[in-house]
C-alpha positions as CSV (number, residue, x, y, z in Angstrom):
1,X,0.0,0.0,0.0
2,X,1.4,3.2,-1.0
3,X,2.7,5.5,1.6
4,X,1.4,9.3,2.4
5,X,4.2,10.7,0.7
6,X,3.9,8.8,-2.2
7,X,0.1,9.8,-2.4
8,X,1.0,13.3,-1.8
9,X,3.0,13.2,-5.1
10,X,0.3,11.7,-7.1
11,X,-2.4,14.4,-6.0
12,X,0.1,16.6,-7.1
13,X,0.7,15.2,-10.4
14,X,-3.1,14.9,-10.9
15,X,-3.9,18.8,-9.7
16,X,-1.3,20.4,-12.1
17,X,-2.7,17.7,-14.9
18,X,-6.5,19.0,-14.6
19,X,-7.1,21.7,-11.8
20,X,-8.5,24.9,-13.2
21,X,-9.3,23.5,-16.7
22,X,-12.9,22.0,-17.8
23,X,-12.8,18.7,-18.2
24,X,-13.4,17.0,-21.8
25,X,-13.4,13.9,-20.6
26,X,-15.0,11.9,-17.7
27,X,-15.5,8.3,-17.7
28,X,-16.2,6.6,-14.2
29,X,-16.2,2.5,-14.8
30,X,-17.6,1.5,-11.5
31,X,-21.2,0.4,-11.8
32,X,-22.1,2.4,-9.0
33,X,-21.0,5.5,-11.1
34,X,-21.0,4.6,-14.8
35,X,-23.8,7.0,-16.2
36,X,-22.0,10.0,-14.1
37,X,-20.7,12.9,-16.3
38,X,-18.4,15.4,-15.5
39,X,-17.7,16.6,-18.7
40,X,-17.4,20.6,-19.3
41,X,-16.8,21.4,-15.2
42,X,-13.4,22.4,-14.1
43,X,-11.6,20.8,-11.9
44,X,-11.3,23.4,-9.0
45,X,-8.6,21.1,-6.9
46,X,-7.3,17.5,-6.5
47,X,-5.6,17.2,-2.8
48,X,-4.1,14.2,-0.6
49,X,-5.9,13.0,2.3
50,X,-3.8,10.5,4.5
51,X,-3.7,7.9,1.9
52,X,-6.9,9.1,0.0
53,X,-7.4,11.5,-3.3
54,X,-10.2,13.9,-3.5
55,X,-10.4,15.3,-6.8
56,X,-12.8,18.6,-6.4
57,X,-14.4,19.5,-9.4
58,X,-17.3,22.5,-9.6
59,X,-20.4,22.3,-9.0
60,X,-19.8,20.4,-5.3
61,X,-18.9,17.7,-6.9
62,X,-15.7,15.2,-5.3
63,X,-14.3,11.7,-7.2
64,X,-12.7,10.2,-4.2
65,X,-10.6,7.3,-4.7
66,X,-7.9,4.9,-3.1
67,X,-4.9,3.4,-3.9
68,X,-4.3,0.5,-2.1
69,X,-1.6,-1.9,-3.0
70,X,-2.7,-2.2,-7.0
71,X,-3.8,1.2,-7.7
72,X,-2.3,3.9,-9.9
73,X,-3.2,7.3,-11.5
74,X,-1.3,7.8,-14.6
75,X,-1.2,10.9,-16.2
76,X,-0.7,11.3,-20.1
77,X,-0.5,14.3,-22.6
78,X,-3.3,14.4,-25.0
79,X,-2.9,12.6,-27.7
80,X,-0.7,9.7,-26.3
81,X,-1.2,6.0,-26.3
82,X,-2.5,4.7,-22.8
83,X,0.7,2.1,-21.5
84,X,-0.4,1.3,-17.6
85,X,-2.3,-1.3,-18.2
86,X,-5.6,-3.3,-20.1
87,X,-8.5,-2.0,-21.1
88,X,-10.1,-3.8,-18.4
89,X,-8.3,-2.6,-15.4
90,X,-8.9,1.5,-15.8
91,X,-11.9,2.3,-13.5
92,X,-11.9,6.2,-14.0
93,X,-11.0,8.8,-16.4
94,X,-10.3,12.2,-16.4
95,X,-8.7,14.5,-19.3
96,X,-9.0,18.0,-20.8
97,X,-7.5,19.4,-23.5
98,X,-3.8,19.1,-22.7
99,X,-4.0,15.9,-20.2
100,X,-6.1,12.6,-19.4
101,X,-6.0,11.0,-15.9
102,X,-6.2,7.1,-15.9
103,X,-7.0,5.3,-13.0
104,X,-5.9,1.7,-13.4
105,X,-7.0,-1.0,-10.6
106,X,-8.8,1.5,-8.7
107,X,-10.3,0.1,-5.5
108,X,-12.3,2.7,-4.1
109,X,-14.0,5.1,-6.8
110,X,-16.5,7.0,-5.5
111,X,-18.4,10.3,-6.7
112,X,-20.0,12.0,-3.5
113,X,-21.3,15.7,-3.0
114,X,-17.8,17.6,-1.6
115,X,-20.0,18.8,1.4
116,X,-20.3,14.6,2.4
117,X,-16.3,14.4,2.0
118,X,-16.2,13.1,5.9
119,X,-18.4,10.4,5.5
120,X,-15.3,8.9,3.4
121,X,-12.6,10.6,5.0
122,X,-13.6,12.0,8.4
123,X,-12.7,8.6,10.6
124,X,-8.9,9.6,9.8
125,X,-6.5,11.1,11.9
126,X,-4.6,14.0,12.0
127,X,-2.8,14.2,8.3
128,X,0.7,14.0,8.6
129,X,1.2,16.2,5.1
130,X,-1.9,18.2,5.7
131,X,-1.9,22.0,6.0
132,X,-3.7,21.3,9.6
133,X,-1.6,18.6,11.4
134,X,-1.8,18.2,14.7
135,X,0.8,16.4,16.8
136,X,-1.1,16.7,19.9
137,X,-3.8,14.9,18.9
138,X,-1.9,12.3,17.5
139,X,-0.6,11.2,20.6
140,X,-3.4,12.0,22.3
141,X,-4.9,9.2,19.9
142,X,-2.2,6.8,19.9
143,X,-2.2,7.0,24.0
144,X,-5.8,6.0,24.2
145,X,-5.0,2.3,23.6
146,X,-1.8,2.0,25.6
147,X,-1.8,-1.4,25.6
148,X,-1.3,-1.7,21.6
149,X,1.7,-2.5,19.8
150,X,3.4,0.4,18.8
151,X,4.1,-0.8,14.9
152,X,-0.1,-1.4,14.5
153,X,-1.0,2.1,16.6
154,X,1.8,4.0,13.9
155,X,-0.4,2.0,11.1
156,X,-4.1,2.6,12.2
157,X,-4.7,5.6,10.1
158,X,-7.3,6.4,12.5
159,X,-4.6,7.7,14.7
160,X,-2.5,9.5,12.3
161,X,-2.7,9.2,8.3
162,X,0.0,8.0,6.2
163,X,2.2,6.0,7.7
164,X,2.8,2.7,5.6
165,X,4.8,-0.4,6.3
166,X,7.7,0.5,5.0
167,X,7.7,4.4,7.8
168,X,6.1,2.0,10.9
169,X,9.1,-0.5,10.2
170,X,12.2,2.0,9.9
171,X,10.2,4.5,12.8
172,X,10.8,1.6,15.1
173,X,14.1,1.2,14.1
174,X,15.3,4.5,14.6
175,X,13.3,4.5,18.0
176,X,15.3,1.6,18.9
177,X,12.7,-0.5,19.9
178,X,10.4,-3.5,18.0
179,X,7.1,-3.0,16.5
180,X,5.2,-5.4,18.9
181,X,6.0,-3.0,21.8
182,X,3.4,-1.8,23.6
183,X,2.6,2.0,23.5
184,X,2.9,2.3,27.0
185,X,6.5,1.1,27.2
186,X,7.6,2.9,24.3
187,X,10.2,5.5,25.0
188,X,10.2,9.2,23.1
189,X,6.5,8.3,21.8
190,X,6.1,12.4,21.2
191,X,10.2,12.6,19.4
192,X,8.5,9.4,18.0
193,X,5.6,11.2,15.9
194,X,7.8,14.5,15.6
195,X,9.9,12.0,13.9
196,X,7.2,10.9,11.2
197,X,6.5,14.0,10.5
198,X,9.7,15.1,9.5
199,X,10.4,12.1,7.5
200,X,7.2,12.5,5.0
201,X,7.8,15.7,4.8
202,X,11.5,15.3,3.4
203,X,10.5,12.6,1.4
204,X,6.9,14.2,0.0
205,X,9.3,15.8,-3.0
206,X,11.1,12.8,-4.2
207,X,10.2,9.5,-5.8
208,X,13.5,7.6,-3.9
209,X,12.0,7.7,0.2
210,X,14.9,7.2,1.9
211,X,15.0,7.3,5.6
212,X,19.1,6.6,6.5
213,X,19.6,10.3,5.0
214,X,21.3,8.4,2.0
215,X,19.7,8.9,-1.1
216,X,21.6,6.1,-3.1
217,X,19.7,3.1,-4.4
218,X,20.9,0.4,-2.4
219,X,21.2,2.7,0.8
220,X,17.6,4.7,1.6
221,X,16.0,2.1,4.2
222,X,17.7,0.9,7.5
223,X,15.6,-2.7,8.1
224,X,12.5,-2.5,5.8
225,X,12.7,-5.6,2.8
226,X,16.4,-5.9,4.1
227,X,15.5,-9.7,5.7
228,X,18.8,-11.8,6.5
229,X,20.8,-9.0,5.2
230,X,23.1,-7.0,7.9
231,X,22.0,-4.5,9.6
232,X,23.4,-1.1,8.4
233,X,24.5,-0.2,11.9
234,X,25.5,-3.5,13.9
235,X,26.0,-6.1,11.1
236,X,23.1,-8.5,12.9
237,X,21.3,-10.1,10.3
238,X,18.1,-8.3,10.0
239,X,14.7,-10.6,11.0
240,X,11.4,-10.9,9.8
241,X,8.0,-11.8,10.9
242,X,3.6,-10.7,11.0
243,X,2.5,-7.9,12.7
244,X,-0.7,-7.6,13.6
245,X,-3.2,-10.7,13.0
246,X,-4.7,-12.4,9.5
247,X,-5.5,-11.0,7.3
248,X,-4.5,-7.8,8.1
249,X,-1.3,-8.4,9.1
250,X,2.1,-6.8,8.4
251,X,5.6,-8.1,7.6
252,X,7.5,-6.9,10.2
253,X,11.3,-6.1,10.1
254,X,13.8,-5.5,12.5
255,X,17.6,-5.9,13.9
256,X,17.6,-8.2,17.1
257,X,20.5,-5.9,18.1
258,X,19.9,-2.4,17.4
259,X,16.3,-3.0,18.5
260,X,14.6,-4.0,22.5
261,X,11.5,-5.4,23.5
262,X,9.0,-8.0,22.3
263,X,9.7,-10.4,19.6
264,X,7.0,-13.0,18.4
């Protein structure tokens, strides 16, 4: 599943492709929304919400769609062939003049009034990209189960949105501690979210995340998809195992070293 700051890029991609010009196109191919038409409104804004897009077009209208772990906006210049995929697997379309918008393997595609946005968005937490984040009430959040493992309280969106996997694995690393610990045995929790923060927001720019502070390909991540390999600090062959339970559940990574507290 992607990560907030690869979401942020996308809604970023997809608001310079189509806000502020009408749209010529609009082609929703979920049943639910199939005899929809959007054609001739401008698109007034398309922004990031936690890991949710909410395209804002005139006339109150909002397309709000999610990623997930198949889906993809790709954005073309009119005029060029479609390459992301078949036929069958684009669920939206939106284009204009200059650009079109395809939505390939599209989970959640949804066309709600922009005044009901919360009844698809309003369970998250505080946005860790948004113009309104709010640390406090992150933890306040995160604190209110105390019991809960720290790695599945970083990925409950419900406490703070867009943290994936691959930021709840390397948070814990650079905290020191494993994912199963419980929230109230986790040291620095606040320096913890501060933390998060600071990472999407250094990495919401740039395609290669890379949490070490090297940039190089084979250098970004400190223990996440690095199983058996040494750890970057210690040289302790980095472990593996589930987080949470199925079929929700995580693969968890961490150094047995450079990391205390509960293991499975």
């Amino acid at each position: 599943m992607p990560e907030g700051d690869s979401v942020y890029r996308t809604a970023q991609r997809l608001h310079d492709a189509l806000a502020g010009r009408p749209l010529t196109v609009s082609d929703l191919r979920v049943p639910a929304h199939a005899t929809a038409d959007l054609t001739g409104r401008p698109v007034l804004e398309v922004v990031p919400r936690g890991k949710h897009l909410l395209t804002r077009v005139d006339g109150g209208w909002t397309l709000h769609t999610h990623l997930r772990m198949e889906g993809r906006w790709q954005v073309y210049p009119a005029g060029q062939r479609w390459s992301g995929g078949a036929d069958w697997q684009i669920r939206a379309v939106l284009g204009n003049r200059d650009a079109t918008a395809v939505g390939y393997r599209l989970p959640v595609v949804e066309l709600l009034r922009t005044a009901d946005e919360g009844r698809a968005v309003g369970h998250l937490g505080p946005d860790l990209l948004g113009p309104d984040w709010d640390q406090a009430e992150a933890l306040r959040r995160i604190l209110d189960r105390p019991e809960r493992q720290i790695g599945l309280a970083l990925l409950d969106q419900r406490n703070l949105a867009g943290i994936g996997n691959v930021y709840a694995n390397e948070l814990c690393f650079l905290a020191g501690i494993t994912p199963w610990t419980p929230v109230e045995h986790t040291p620095g929790l606040e320096r913890l979210v501060r933390l998060a923060h600071r990472l999407l927001l250094v990495n919401r720019s740039r395609s290669g995340r890379a949490t070490t502070g090297d940039t190089r390909a084979d250098r970004r991540l400190w223990v996440y998809g690095r199983a058996r390999r040494p750890c970057r600090r210690c040289g302790t062959a980095i472990r593996t195992s589930s987080l949470g339970d199925p079929p929700q559940d995580r693969v968890a990574y961490w150094c047995p070293r450079c990391q205390k507290g509960p293991t499975p």
